[in-house]
KEKE-3310 file (N, C-alpha, C; in steps of 0.2 Angstrom, whole numbers, plus 5000, padded with zeros to 4 digits):
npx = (5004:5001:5010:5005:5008:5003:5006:5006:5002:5013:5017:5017:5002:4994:4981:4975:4973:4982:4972:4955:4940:4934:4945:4953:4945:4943:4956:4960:4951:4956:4968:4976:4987:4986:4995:4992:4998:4996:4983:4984:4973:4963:4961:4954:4942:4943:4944:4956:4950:4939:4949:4952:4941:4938:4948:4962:4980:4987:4997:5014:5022:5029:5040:5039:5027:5034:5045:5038:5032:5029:5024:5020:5008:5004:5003:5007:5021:5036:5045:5058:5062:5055:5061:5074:5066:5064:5069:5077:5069:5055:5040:5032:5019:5012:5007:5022:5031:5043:5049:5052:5059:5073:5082:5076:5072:5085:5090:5078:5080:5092:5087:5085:5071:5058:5048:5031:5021:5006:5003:5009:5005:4996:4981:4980:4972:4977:4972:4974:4971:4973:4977:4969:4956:4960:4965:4953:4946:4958:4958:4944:4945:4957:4949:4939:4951:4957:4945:4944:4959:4955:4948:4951:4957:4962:4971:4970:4962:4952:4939:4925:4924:4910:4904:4889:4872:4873:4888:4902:4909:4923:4938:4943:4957:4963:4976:4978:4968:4966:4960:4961:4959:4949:4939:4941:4936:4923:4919:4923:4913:4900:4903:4898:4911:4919:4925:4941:4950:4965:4975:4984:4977:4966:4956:4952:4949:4939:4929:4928:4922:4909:4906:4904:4894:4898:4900:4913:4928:4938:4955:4967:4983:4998:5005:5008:4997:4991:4999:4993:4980:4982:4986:4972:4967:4959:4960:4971:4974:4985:4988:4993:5000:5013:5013:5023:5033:5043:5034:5033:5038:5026:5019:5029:5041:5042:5028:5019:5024:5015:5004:4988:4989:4987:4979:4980:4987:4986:4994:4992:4999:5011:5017:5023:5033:5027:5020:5020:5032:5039:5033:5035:5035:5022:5015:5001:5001:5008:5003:5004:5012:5019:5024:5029:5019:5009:4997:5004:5001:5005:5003:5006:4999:4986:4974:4976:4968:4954:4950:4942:4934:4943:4949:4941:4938:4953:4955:4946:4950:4964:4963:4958:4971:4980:4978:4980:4995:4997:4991:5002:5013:5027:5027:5015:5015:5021:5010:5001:4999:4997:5000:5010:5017:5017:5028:5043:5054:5065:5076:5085:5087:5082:5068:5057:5054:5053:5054:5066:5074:5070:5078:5089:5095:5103:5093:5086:5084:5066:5054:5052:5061:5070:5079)
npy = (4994:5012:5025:5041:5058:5074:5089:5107:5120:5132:5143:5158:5167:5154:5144:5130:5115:5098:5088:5081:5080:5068:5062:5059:5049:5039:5034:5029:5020:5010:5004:5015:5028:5042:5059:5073:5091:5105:5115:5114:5113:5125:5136:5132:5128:5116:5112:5104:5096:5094:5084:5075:5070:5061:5053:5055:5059:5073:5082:5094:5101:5104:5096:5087:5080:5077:5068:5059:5052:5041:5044:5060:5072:5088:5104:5114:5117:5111:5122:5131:5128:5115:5106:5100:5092:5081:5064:5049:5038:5040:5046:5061:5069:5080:5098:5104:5111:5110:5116:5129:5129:5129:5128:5121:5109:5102:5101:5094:5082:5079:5075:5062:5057:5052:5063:5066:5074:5085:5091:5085:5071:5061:5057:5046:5050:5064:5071:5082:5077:5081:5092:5101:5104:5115:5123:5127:5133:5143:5150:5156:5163:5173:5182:5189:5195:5200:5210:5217:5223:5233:5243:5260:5263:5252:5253:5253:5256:5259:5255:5245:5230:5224:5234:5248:5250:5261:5263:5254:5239:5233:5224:5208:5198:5178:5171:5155:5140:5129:5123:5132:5144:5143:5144:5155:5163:5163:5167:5182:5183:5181:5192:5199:5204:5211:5196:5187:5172:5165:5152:5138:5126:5121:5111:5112:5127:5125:5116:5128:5139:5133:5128:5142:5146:5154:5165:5171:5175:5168:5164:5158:5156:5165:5175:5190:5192:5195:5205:5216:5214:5216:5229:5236:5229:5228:5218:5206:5189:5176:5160:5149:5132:5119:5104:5100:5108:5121:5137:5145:5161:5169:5182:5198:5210:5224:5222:5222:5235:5242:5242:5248:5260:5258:5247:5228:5215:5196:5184:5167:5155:5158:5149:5140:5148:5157:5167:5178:5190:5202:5197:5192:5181:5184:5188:5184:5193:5204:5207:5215:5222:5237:5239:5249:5255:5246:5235:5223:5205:5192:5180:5165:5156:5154:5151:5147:5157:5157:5149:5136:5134:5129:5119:5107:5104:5100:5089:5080:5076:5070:5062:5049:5045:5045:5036:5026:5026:5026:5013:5003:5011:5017:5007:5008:5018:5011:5004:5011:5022:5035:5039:5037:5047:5057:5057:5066:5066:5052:5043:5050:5057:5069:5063:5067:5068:5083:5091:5089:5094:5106:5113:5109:5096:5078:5067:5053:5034:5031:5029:5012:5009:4998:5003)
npz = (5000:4995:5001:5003:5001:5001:5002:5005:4994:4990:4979:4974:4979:4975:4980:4977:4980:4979:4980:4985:4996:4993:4984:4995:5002:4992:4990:5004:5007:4998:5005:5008:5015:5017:5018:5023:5021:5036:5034:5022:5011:5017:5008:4996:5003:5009:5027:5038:5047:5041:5032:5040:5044:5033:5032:5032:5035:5046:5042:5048:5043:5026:5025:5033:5028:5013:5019:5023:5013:4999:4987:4980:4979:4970:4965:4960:4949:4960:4972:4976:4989:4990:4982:4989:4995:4989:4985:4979:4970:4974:4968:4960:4956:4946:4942:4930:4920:4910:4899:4901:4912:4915:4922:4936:4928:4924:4942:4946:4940:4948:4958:4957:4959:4951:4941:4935:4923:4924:4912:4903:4900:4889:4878:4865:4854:4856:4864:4880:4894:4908:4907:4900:4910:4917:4907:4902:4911:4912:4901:4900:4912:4904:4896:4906:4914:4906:4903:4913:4915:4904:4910:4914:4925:4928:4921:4908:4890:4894:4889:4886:4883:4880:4872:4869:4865:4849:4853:4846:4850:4860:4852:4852:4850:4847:4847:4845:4843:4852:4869:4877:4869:4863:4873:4878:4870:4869:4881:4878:4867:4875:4879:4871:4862:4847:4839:4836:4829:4829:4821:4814:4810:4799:4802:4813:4814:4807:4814:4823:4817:4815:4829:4833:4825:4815:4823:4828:4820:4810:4807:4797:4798:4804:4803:4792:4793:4806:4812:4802:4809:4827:4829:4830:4838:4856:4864:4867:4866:4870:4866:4864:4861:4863:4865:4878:4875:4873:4871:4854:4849:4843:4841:4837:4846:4838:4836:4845:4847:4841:4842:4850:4863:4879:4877:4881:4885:4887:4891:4891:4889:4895:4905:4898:4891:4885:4873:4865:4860:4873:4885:4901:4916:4928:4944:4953:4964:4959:4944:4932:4918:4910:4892:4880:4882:4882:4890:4901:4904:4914:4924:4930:4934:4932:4936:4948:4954:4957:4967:4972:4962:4954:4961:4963:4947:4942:4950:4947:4937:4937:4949:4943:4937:4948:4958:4950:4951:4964:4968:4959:4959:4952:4938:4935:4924:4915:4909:4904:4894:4891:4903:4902:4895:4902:4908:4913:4921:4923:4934:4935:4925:4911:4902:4894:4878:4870:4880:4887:4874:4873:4884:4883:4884:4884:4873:4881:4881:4876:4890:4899:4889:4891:4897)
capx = (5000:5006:5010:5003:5008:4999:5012:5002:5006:5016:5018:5012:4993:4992:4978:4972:4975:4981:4967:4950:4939:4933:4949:4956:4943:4947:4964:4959:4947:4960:4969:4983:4990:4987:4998:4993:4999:4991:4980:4983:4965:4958:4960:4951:4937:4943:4950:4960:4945:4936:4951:4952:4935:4940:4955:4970:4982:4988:5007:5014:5027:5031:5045:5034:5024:5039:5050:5035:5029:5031:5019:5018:5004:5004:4997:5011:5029:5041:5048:5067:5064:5055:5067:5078:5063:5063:5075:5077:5061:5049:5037:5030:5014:5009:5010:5029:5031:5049:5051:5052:5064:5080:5085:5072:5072:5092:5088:5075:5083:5097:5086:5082:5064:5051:5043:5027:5020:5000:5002:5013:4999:4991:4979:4982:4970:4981:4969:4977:4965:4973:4978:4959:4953:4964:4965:4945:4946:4961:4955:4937:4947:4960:4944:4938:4956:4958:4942:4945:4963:4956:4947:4954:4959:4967:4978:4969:4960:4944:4936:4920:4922:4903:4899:4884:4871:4876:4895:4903:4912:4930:4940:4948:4961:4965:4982:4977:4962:4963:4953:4960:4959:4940:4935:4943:4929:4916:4918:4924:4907:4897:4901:4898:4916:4923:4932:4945:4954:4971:4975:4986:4975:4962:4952:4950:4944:4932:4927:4926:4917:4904:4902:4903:4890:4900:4899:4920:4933:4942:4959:4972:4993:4997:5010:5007:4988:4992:5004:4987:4976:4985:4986:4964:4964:4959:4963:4975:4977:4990:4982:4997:5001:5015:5014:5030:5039:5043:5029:5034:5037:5021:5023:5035:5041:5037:5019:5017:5025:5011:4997:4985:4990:4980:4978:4980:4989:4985:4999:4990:5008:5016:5021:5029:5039:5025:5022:5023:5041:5036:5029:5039:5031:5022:5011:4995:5002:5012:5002:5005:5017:5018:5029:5026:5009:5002:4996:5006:4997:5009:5002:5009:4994:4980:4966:4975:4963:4949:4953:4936:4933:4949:4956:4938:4941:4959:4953:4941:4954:4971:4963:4960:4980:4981:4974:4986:5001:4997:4992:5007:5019:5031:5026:5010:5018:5022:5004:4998:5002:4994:5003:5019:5022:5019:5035:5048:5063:5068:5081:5090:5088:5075:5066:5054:5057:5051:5056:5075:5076:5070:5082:5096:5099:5102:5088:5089:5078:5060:5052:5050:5063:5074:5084)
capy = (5000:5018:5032:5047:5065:5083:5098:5115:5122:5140:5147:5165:5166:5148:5143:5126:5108:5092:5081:5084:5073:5062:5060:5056:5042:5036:5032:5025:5014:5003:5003:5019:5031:5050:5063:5081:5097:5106:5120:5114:5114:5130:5139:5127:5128:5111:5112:5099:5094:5089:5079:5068:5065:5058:5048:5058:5060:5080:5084:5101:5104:5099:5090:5079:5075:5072:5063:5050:5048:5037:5048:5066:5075:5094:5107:5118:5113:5112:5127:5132:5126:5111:5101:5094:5087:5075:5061:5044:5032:5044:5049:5067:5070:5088:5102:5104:5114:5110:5119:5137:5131:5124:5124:5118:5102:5098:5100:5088:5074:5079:5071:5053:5056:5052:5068:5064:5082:5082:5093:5081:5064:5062:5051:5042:5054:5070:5075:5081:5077:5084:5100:5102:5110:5122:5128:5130:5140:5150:5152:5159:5171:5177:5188:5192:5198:5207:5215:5220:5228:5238:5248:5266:5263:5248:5256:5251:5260:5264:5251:5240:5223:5225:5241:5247:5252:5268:5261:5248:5234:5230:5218:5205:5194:5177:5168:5148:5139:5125:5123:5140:5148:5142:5147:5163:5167:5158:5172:5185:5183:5181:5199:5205:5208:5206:5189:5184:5166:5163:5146:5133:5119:5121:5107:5116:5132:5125:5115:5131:5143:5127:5130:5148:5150:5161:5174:5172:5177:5164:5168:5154:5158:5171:5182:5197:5195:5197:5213:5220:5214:5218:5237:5236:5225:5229:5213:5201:5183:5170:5154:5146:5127:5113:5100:5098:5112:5130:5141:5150:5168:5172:5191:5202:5218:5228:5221:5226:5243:5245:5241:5256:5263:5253:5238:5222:5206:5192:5177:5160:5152:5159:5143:5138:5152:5164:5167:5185:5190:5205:5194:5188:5176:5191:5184:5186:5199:5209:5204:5216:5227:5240:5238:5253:5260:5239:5231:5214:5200:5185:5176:5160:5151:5156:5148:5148:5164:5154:5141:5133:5130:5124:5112:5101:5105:5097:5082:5076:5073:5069:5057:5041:5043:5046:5031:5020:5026:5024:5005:5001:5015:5019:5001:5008:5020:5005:5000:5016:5024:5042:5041:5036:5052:5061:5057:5069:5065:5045:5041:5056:5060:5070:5059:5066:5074:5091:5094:5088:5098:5114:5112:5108:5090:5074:5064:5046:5032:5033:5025:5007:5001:4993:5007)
capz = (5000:4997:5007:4998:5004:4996:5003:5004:4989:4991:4975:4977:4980:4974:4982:4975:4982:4976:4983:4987:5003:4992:4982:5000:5004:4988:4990:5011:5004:4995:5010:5006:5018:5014:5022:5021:5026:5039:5032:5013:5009:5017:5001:4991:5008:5014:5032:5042:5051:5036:5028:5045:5046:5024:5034:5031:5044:5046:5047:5051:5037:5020:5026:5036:5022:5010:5022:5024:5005:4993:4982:4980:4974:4970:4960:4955:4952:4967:4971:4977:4994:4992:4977:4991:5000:4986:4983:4972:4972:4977:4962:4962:4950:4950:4933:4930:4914:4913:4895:4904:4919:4913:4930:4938:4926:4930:4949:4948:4941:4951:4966:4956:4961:4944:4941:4930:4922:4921:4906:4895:4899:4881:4874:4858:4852:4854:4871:4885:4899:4915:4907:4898:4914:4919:4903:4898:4918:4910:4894:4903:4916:4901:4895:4910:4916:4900:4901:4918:4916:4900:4912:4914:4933:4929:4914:4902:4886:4895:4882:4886:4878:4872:4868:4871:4858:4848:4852:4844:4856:4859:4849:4856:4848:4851:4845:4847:4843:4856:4873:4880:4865:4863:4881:4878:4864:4873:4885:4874:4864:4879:4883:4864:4860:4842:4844:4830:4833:4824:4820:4809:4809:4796:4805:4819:4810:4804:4819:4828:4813:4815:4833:4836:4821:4811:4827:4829:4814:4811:4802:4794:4798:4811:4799:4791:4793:4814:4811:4801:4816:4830:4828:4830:4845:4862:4871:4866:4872:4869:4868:4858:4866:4861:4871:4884:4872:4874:4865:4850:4850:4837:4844:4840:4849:4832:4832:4851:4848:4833:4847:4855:4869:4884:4874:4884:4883:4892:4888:4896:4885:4899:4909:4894:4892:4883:4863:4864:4863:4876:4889:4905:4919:4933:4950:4957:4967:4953:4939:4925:4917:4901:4887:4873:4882:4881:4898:4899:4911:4913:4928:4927:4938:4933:4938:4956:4957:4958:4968:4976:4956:4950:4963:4961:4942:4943:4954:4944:4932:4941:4953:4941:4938:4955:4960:4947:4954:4972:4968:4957:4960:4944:4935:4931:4918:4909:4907:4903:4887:4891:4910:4899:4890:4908:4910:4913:4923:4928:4936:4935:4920:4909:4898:4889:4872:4869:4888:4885:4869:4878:4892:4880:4887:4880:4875:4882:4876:4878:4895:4897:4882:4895:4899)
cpx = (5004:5005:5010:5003:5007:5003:5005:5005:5007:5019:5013:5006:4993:4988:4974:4976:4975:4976:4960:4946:4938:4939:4952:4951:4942:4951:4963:4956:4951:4966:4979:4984:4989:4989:4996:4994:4997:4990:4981:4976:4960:4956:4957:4944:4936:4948:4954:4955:4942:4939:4952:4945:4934:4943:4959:4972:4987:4994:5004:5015:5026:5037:5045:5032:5029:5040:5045:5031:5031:5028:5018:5014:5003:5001:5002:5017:5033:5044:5055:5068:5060:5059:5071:5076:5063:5068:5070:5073:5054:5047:5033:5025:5009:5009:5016:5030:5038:5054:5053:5056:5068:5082:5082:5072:5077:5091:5083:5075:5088:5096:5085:5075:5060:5047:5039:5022:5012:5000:5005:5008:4996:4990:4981:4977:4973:4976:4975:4973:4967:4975:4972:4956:4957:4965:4958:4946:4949:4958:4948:4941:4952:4956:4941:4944:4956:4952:4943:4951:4963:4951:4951:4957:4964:4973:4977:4966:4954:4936:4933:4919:4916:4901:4894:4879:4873:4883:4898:4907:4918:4930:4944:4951:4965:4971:4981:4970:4960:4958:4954:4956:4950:4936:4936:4937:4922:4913:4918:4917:4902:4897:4899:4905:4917:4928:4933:4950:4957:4973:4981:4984:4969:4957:4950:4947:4939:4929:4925:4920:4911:4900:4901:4897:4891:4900:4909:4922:4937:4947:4964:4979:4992:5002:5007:4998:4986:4994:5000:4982:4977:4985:4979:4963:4967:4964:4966:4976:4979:4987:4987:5001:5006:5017:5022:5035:5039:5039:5033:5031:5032:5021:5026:5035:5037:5031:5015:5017:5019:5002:4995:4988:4986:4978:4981:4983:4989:4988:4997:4997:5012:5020:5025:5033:5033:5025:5021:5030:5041:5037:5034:5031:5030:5018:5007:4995:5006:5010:5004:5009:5019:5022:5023:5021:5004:5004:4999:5004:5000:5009:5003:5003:4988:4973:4967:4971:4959:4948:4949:4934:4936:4953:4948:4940:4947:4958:4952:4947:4959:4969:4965:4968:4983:4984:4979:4991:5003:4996:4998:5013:5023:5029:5018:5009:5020:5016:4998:5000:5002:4999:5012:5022:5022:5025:5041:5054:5061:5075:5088:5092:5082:5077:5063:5056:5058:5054:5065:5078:5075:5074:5089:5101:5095:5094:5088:5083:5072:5060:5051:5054:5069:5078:5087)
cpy = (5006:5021:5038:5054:5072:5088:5102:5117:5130:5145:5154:5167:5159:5146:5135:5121:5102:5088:5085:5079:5066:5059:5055:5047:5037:5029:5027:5020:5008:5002:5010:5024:5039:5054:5070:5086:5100:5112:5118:5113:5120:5135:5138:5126:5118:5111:5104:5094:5089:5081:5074:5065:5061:5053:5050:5061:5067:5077:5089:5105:5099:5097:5086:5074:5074:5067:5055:5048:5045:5040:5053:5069:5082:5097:5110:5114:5116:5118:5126:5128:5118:5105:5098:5091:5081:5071:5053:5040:5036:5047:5055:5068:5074:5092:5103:5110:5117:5114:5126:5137:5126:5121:5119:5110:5099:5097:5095:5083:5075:5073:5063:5051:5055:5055:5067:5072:5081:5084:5089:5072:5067:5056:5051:5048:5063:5076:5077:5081:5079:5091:5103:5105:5112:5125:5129:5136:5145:5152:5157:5165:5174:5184:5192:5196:5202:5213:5219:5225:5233:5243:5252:5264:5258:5250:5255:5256:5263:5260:5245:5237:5224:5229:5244:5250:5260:5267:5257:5244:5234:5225:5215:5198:5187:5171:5158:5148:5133:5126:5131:5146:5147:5143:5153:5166:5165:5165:5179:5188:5185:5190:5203:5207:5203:5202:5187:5178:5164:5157:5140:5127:5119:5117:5111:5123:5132:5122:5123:5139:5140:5127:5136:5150:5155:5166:5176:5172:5172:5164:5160:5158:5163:5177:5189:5199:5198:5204:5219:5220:5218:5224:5239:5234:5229:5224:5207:5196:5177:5163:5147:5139:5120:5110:5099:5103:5118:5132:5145:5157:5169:5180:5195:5206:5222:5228:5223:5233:5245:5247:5247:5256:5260:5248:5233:5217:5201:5182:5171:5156:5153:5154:5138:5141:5158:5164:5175:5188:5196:5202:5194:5185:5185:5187:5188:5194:5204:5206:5207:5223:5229:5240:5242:5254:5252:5237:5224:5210:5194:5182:5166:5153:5155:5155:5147:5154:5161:5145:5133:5126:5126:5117:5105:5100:5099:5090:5077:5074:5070:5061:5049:5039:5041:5039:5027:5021:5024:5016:5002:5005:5016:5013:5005:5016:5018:5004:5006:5022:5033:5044:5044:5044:5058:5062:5060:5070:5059:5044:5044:5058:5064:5066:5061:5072:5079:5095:5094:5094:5105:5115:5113:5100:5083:5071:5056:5041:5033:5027:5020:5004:4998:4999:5008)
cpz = (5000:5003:5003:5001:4997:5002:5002:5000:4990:4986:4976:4976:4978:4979:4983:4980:4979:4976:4986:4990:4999:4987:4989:5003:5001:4989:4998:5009:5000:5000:5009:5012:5015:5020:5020:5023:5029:5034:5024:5009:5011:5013:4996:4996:5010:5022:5034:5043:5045:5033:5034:5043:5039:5025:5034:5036:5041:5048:5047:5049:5034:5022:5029:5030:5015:5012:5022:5018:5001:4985:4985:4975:4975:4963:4955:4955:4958:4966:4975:4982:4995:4987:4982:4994:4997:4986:4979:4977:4972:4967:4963:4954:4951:4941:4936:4924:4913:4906:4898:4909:4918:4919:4935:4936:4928:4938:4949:4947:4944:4959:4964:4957:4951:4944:4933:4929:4920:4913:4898:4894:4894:4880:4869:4852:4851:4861:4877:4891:4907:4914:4904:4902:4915:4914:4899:4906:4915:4904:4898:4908:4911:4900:4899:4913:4912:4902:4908:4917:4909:4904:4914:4920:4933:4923:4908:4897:4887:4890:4886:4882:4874:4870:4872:4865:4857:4847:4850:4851:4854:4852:4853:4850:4850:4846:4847:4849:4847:4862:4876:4876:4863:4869:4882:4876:4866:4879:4882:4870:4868:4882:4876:4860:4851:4842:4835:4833:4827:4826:4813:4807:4806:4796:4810:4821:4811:4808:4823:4825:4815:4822:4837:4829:4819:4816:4825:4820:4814:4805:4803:4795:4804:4807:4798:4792:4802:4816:4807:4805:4823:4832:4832:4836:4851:4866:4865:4870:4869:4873:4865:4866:4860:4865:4875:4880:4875:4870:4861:4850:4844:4838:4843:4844:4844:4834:4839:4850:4842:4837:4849:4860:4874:4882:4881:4880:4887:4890:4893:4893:4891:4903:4904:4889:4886:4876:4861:4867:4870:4883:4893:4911:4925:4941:4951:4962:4964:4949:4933:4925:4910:4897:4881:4876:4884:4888:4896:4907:4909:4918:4927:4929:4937:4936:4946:4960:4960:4960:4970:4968:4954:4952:4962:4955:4939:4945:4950:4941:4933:4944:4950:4940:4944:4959:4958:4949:4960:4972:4967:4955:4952:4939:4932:4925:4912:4905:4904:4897:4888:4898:4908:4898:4896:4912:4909:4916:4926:4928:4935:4929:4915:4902:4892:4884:4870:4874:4888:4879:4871:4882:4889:4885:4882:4881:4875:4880:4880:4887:4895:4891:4886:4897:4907)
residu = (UNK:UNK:UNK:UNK:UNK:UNK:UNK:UNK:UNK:UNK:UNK:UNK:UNK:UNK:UNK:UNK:UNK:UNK:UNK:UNK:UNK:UNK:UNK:UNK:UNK:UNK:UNK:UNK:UNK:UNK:UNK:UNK:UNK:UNK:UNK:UNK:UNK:UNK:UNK:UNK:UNK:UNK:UNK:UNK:UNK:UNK:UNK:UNK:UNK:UNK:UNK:UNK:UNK:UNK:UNK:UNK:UNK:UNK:UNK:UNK:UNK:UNK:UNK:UNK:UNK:UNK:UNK:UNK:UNK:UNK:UNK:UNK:UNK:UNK:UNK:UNK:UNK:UNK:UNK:UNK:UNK:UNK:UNK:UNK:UNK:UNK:UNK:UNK:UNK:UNK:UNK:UNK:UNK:UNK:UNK:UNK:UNK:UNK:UNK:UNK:UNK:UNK:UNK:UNK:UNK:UNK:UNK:UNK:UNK:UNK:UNK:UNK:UNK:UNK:UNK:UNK:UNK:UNK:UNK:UNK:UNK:UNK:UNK:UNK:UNK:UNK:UNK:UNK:UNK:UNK:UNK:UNK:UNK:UNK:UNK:UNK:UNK:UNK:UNK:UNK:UNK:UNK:UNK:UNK:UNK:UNK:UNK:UNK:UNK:UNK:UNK:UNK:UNK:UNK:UNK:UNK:UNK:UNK:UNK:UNK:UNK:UNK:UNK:UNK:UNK:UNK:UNK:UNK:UNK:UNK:UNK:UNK:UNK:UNK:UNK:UNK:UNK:UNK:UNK:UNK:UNK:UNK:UNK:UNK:UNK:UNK:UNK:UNK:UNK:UNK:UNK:UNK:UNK:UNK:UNK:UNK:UNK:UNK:UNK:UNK:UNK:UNK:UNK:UNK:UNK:UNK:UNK:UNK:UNK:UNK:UNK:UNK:UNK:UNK:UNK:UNK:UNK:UNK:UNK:UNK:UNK:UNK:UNK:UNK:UNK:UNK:UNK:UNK:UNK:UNK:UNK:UNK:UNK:UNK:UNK:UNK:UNK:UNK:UNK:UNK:UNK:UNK:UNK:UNK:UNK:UNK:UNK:UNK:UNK:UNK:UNK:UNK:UNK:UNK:UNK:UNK:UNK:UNK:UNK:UNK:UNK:UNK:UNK:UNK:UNK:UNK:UNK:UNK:UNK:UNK:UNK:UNK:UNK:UNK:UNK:UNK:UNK:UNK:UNK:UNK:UNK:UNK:UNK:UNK:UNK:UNK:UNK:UNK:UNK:UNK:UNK:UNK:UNK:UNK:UNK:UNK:UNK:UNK:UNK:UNK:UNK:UNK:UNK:UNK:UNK:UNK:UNK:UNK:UNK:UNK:UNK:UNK:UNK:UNK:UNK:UNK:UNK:UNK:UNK:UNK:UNK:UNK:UNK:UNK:UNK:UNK:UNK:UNK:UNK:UNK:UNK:UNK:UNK:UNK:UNK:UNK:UNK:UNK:UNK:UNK:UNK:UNK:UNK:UNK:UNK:UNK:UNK:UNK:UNK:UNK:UNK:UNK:UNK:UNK:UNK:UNK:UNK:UNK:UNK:UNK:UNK:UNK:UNK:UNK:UNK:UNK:UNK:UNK:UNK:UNK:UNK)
# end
């Protein structure tokens, strides 16, 4: 049976939690051990109190709940000071997004621990089903944060996404047409705003012309038809996603310096280093900062705003992984195609492709060929 320990997550405002009560009676029910840190569910409105009366035995510190797990579940990746709670055997399965922290990546196979990343689990179909929600949340608060910092007070253009009549509405602009990028617009429309969604995948155009009923603009390439859009738009939001890679700079400077004065950018790419060249990573508590006149919003966690929604959100999806890990610990990576490619660092080395070629390290053979 495992021993499964949830750390309070302390990235700044990070709010969410790995595990949710009934996540926890779950895991007791098969007869597992859950450690969790104290107060690591208040922010998410589960106390201490409640996860006992689930079965989970309260530490005091996250070096309790390391020191006594065989399984680490978290939300954000490990931060400076928790990397050396880890060490070799122990498996840690939380987002990692190891394209954007070279260093980060080498310290963490430095520890030997098997860091499994929810963002890089893919089904055979080309789904990502643990990052799926958190990016329909971001995708849904990008528009709402944009519309928010184009008011005048917050630095913005003074511009109401939808108008009103007599006025015309915003534009808002969005750079990827996956799940963010289609919750963007989802909201974006909901409030009336002109919604334009750039794209390279001429399937998914037209899947999305299909379900927006021609309301959204749906443009083919991102080049020079971006460098004439651009200029127009209120709110910008990078939506642009390759799996376990660094996001391409789609963005230039130029195409910033060309923007209104008060314009808004709201880079959700940003956990994998951003696709607006502009952009850097900012926090809940310093979220935004002007380059040429434009609002830049580069909150790296976003849906830790809303954390009551995002950590059941998260749960729902994470758990059944969860669950396989805790029964058969690293062996159930073998048996699981979609767990497999959540693999980014074994046995002190980083594994997975995209993640290694970002980082600038070799890439050693895939998981499971006997290596």
């Amino acid at each position: 049976m495992a021993k499964v320990g949830v750390p309070k997550e302390i990235k700044d405002n990070e709010y969410r939690v790995a595990i949710t009560l009934a996540g926890v009676k779950s895991l007791v029910a098969e007869g597992h051990t859950v450690y969790i840190e104290k107060n690591a569910g208040i922010g998410s409105g589960m106390t201490d109190e409640d996860y006992k009366q689930a079965g989970a035995t309260i530490l005091n510190d996250a070096a309790s709940v390391f020191g006594e797990s065989d399984l680490i579940l978290k939300v954000k990746e490990p931060q400076a000071q928790e990397v050396p709670m880890l060490r070799k055997g122990q498996v840690l399965f939380t987002y990692l997004h190891l394209a954007a922290a070279p260093k980060l990546a080498h310290d963490l196979a430095k520890t030997g621990a098997t860091c499994i990343a929810y963002e890089t689990v893919q089904l055979p179909n080309g789904q990502l089903p643990l990052l799926t929600p958190m990016s329909e949340i971001a995708g849904r608060l990008s528009t709402q944060i944009g519309a928010n910092y184009l008011e005048r007070p917050m630095g913005g253009r003074g511009v109401l996404l939808g108008g009103v009549p007599g006025v015309e509405p915003g534009s808002v602009v969005i750079i990827g047409g996956g799940v963010v990028g289609t919750n963007a617009a989802k909201i974006a429309l909901g409030l009336g705003a002109k919604t334009t969604i750039f794209d390279l995948n001429l399937d998914r155009l037209r899947y999305l012309d299909d379900i927006f009923n021609g309301q959204v603009r749906t443009v083919y390439s991102v080049g020079h038809y971006l460098e004439d859009v651009l200029p127009k738009a209120d709110l910008v939001i990078g939506a642009v996603l390759i799996p376990g890679k660094q996001a391409p700079r789609i963005v230039t400077k130029d195409m910033v310096k060309n923007m209104k004065k008060g314009a808004v950018i709201v880079d959700v790419a940003i956990d994998q280093g951003g696709c607006i060249e502009t952009i850097h990573a900012t926090t809940h508590s310093a979220p935004i900062y002007e380059v040429d006149g434009v609002v830049h919003y580069g909150v790296a966690n976003i849906p830790g705003a809303v954390p009551w929604t995002s950590t059941r959100a998260l749960t729902n999806a994470t758990m059944p992984y969860a669950m396989k890990l805790a029964r058969h610990g690293y062996k159930a990576v073998l048996d699981d195609a979609a767990l497999n490619l959540g693999v980014n660092i074994h046995a002190g080395e980083i594994v997975h492709a995209g993640v290694a070629e970002a980082v600038n390290a070799a890439i050693p053979a895939p998981v499971g060929s006997g290596k």
